[in-house]
N, C-alpha and C positions, 0 to 999 in steps of 0.2 A: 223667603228662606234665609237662617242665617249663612252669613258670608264671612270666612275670614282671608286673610293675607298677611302673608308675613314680609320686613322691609327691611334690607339687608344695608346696611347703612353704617357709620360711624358716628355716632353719639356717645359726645362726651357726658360723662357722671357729673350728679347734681345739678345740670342743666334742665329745663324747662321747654318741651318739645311740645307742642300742638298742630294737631291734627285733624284733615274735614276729607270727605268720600262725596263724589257725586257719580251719579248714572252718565252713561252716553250710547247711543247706540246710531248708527249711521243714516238711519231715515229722521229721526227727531232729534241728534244734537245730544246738546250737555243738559243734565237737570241742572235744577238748584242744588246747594252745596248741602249737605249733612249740619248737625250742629258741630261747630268742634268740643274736641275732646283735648284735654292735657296732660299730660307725663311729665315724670321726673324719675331718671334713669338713676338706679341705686350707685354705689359709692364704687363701680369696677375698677382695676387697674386705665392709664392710657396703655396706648399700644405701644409695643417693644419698638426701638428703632435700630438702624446702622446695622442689619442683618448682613453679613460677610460669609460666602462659603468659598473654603478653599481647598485643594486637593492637596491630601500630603502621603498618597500613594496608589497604588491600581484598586484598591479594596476597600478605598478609604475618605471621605470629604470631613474636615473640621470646619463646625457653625460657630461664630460670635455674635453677639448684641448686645447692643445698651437697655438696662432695665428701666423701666418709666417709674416717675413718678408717683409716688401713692404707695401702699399696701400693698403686695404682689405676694400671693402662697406659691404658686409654682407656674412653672409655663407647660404648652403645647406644644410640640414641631411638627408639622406634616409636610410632607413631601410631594412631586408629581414630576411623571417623568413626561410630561409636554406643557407645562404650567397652565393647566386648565381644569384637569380632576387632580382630585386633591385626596391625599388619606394619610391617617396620625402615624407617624413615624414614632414619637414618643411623648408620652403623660409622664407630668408631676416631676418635671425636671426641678431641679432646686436650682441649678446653676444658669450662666450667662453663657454658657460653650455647652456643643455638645460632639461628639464624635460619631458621622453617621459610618457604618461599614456593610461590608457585604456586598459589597459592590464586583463589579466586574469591568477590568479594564475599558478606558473610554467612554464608560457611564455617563450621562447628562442627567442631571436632575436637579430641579427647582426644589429650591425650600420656601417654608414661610413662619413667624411664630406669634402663637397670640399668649398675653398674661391672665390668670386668673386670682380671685380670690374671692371671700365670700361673698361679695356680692354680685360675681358673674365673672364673664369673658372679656377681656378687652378687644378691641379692635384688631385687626391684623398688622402684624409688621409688614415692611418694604419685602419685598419676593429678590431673593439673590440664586443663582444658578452657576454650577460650573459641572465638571469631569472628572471622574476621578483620572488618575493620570495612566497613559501607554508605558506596555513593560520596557525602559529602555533595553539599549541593548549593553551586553558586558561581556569584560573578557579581553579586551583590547590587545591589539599585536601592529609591529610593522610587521609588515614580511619580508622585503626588502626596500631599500632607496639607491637612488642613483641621481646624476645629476639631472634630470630633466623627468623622472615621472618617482613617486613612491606606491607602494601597493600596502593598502591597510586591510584588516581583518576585526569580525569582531563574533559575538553569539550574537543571535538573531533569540530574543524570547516573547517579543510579541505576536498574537494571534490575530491584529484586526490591522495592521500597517497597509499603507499603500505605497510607500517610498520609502528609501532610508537618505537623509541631504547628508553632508559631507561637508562640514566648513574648514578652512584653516586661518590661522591668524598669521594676516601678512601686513604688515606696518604698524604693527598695535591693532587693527581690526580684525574681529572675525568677517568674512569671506567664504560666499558659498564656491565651492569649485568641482562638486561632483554630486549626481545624485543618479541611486542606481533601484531598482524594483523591490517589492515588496521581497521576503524570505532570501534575497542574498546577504550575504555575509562577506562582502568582499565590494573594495573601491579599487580603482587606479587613477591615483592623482597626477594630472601633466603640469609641469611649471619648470621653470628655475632653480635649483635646488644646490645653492655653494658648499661647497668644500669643507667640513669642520663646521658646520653651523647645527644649531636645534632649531628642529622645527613640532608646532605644535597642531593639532587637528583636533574635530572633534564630531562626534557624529550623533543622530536621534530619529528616530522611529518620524513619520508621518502618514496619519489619517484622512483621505482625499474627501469622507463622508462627513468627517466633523471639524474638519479646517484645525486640527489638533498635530501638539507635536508630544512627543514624552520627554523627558529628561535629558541634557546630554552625557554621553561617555565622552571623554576626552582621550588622547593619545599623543604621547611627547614622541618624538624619535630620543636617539643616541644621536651624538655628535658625528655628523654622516662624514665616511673618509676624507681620504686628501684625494679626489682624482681632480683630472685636471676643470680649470675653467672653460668655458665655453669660447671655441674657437671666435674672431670679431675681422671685422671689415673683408666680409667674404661681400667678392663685385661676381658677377657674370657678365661676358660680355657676347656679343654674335662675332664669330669671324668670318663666317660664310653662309650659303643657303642650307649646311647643313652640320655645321657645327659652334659649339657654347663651349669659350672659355673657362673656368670659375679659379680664382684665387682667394687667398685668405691669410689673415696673421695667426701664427701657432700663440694658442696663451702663452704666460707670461711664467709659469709654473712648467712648459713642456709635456710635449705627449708625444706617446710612441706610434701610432696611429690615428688615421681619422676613417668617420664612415661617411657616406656622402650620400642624402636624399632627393629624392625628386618625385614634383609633385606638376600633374596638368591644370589645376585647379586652386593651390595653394590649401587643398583640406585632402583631399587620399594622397598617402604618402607611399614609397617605392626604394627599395635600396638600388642607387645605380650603382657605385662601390665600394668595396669594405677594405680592411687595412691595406689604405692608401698612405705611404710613410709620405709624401711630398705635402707641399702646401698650394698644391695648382690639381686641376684634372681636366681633362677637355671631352666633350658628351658630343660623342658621334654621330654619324647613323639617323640624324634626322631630318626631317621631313623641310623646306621652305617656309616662312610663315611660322613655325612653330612656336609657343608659347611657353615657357618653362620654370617652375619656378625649382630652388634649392635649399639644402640648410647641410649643414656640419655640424658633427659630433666626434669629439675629442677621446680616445680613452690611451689608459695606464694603466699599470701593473694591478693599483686598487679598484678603478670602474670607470664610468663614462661620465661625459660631461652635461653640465643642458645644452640644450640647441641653439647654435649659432642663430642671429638673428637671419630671415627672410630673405631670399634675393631674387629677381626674376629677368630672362631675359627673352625675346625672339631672335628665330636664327633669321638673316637676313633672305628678302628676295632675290629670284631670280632676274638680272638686268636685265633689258632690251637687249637686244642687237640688230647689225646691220641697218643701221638708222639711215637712210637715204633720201635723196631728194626725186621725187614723182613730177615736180613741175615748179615753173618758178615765173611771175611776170612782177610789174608793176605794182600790183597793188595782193596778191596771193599767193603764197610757195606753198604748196605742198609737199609733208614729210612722210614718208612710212618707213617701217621696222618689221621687226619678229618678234612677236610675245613668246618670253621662255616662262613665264611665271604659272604657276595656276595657282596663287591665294592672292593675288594683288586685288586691290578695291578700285585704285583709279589709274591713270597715267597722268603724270605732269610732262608739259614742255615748256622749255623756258628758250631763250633767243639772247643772245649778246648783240646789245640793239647801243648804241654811241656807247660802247667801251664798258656797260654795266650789262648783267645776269637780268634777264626780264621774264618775271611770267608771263606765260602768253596766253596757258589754254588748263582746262583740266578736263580728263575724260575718261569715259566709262573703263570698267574693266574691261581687257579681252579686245580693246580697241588696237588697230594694226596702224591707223593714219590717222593724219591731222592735218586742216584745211586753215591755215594764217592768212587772216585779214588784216591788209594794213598798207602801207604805202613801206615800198621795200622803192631806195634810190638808185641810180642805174651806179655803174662804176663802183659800187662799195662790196664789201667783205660783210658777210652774215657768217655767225656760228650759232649752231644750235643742240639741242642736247634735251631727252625724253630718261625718265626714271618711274618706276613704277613705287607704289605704294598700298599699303595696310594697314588697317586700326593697330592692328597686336604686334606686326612685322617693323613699321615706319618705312622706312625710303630703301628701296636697293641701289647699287651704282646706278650710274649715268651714261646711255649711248649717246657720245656726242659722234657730230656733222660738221667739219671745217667746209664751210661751202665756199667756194671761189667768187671773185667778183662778179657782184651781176655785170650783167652787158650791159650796151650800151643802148638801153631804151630811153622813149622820153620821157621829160620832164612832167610833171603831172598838169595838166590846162588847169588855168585858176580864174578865181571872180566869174562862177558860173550863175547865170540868172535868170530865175524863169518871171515869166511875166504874161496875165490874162489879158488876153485883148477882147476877146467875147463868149459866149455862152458854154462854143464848140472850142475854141483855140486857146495854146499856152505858146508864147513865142521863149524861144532861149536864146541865149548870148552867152560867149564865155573867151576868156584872153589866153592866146599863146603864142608866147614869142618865137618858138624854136621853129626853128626852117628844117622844112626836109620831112615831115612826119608823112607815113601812107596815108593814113587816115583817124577819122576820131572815131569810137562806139558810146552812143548815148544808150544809158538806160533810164526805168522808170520804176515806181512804183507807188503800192496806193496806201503805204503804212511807214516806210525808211525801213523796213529790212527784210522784206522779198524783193528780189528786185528781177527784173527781165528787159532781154534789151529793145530797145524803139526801135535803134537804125545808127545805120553805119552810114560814116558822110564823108569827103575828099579830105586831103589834109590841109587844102587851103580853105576849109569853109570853117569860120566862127560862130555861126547862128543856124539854128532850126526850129521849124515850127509843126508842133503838135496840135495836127485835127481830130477828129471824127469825135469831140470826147461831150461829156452829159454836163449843163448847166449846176454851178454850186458844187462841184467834186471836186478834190482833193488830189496833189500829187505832188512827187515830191523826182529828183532829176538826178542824174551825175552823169560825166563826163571822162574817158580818157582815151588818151592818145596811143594812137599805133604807128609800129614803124617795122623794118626787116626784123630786130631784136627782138620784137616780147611790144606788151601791153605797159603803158606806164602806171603810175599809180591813180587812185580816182582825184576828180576834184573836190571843191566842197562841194555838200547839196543842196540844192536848193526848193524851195517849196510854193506850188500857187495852186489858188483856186479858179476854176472857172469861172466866169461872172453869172449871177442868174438869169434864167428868161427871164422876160419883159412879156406880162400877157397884153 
């Protein structure tokens, strides 16, 4: 049966094309080839080139292109709104432009053109695509300005927008700084805004379905009053668990008033007062711990200023008190207090240990004692001192403790040494010269820091020896003296192993 097919291709004129057909089919493969056949394509245009389509309004795209080479009677344009079906937009153009319209804001569509003349079609041109363009909007207005925010207005006359942006130009740049919903007609811009200065915006329609913007509107102010500048070197500071200083410098121009904000978060804002003639205000009434931040605004007879820059402080914690001493020996004092606070995170204690501030400990919140380990000398002077603290708070005061001289306990026993004699035994040894002691308390343990005691021994005895214990185990020793006073402090420790059986 005859067979045709048609072969959608770009062949150039007065060239020399040859062509061969074979069979195939999936059980038996390729035939042999047909004879060929040869062509020579008549004398058509080449294909148009450097297609450009541009919007130059909601209704409207303008096409260019470079004419080819050769003979050309007229061209083709067709169009397609997904670039894939295609259909003549317009015959027998004579020109290199063409003006498509009819459109409807935000339109996408592809174009494409081919040349003809008598001896056919040429090829197609390169496909260029654009939009026709979104109703801007018009009509422009300030509504009002002031030192720190202006409110613009405009018509709203698009029908397809998803957002309106909002740019102003601040240092020679445009700058986006607001963008508000589809069908409003209205911004509030926040910033900085001097005294006698122009400033310029501008705003445009966009499309969230075709990543499209429209044209912009632009909008100048007037030269915005004289009010004052923006109040500067505003501090806060905490004077207590429940109140924040804040000062500031009056600009440089004067103001008859200020308004004073506050914010828990530095983003939701709060008037805490308004025509405040001073340049100080003190914010009462609050809570320990608190976090706070502030700003000032200046105004005059013509309007207000922009916003002082930022400032934030916490009110301070509540101190300890009643810091006392629970116990005290040789080598351990213990201190407890009264927690006033309820936002503190930890406790610090420090110790005034040869004449300097020493840390000693840090601990939980809500913690009432503290257990110091360390070798305290008999006859000397201890001071100590507990302060609570906060991430957002920092430090409140200091309960201190002048403690009186320790007594007169002993000396700490030194060169304490243990030493395995067999599988079961660890013998000790240890030097003390002081006379007079009740007795010494050995302890032990199987890590160096749980420890429990072995045994208590005369105060004239130097050495003891530890039985009952497992071949190859580990242990570690300390030492100290007792007497009427108190416990002295420990000694070194020292450490041995058992020796192993022998099988």
């Amino acid at each position: 049966n005859p067979v045709t097919g048609t072969i959608d291709h770009d062949f150039a004129p007065d060239v020399a094309h040859k062509f061969r057909i074979r069979a195939y089919s999936a059980t038996a493969g390729y035939s042999d080839y047909s004879p060929e056949v040869e062509s020579t394509p008549s004398d058509w245009p080449e294909a148009p080139s450097n297609l450009s389509a541009t919007s130059t309004s909601t209704t409207a795209i303008h096409l260019e292109w470079t004419a080819p080479g050769g003979v050309v009677t007229d061209y083709t344009i067709q169009s397609s709104d997904n670039g894939s079906d295609w259909a003549n937009l317009a015959v027998n153009v004579s020109n290199t432009s063409y003006d498509a319209s009819g459109l409807t804001e935000g339109t996408l569509r592809y174009y494409r053109v081919l040349a003809t003349n008598a001896s056919g079609e040429s090829a197609y041109s390169n496909v260029s695509s654009t939009r026709a363009l979104f109703s801007a909007p018009t009509d422009p207005h300030v509504d009002w300005i002031s030192g720190h925010q202006v409110a613009l207005s405009w018509t709203d006359n698009s029908a397809i927008e998803s957002a309106y942006h909002v740019e102003a130009l601040i240092d020679d740049i445009w700058t986006p700084v607001a963008a508000v919903d589809a069908g409003c007609t209205t911004a509030t811009v926040k910033g900085s805004f001097e005294p006698a200065a122009i400033y310029q915006f501008r705003v445009r329609a966009y499309c969230n379905s075709s990543y499209a913007y429209s044209e912009y509107l632009e909008i100048t102010t007037d030269p915005a009053p004289l009010w004052p500048h923006a109040p500067s070197d505003i501090v806060a500071t905490a004077v207590s668990a429940t109140e924040i200083h804040l000062a500031w410098t009056d600009p440089a121009d004067d103001a008859d008033e200020y308004t004073i904000e506050r914010s828990p978060d530095g983003v939701n804002w709060t008037v805490l007062a308004a025509e405040v003639d001073n340049q100080y205000i003190d914010d009462t009434s609050l809570t320990e711990g608190t976090l706070r931040y502030y700003r000032v605004l200046a105004f005059n007879a013509v309007g207000v200023s922009a916003y002082s820059q930022v400032t934030s402080a916490a009110t301070m914690l509540t101190a300890p008190s009643q810091l006392s001493r629970e116990s005290r020996s040789g080598h351990q004092t213990v201190l407890t207090w009264r927690d006033n606070s309820a936002a503190e995170s930890t406790y610090e204690v420090e110790g005034l240990i040869d004449g300097s501030w020493t840390h000693l400990l840090t601990l939980s919140a809500n913690t009432t004692r503290a257990t110091i380990e360390r070798t305290f000398e008999p006859n000397t002077n201890y001071e100590f001192r507990v302060r609570a603290y906060s991430y957002s708070a920092g430090y409140s005061d200091y309960a201190l403790l002048a403690d009186l001289a320790t007594p007169d306990w002993p000396e700490s026993p030194s060169d304490l040494a243990a030493t395995a004699s067999s599988a079961t035994q660890i013998d000790l040894t240890w030097v003390d010269e002081t006379v007079g002691n009740d007795s010494y308390a050995l302890e032990t343990s199987l890590d160096g820091s749980n420890w429990t005691v072995l045994a208590t021994v005369g105060g004239t005895q130097r050495a003891y020896t530890h039985d009952g214990l497992t071949g190859g185990t580990l242990h570690y020793y300390r030492v100290c003296a007792v007497n009427a006073f108190g416990e002295s402090g420990y000694s070194n420790v020292s450490v041995a192993r058992t020796l192993t059986n022998v099988p």
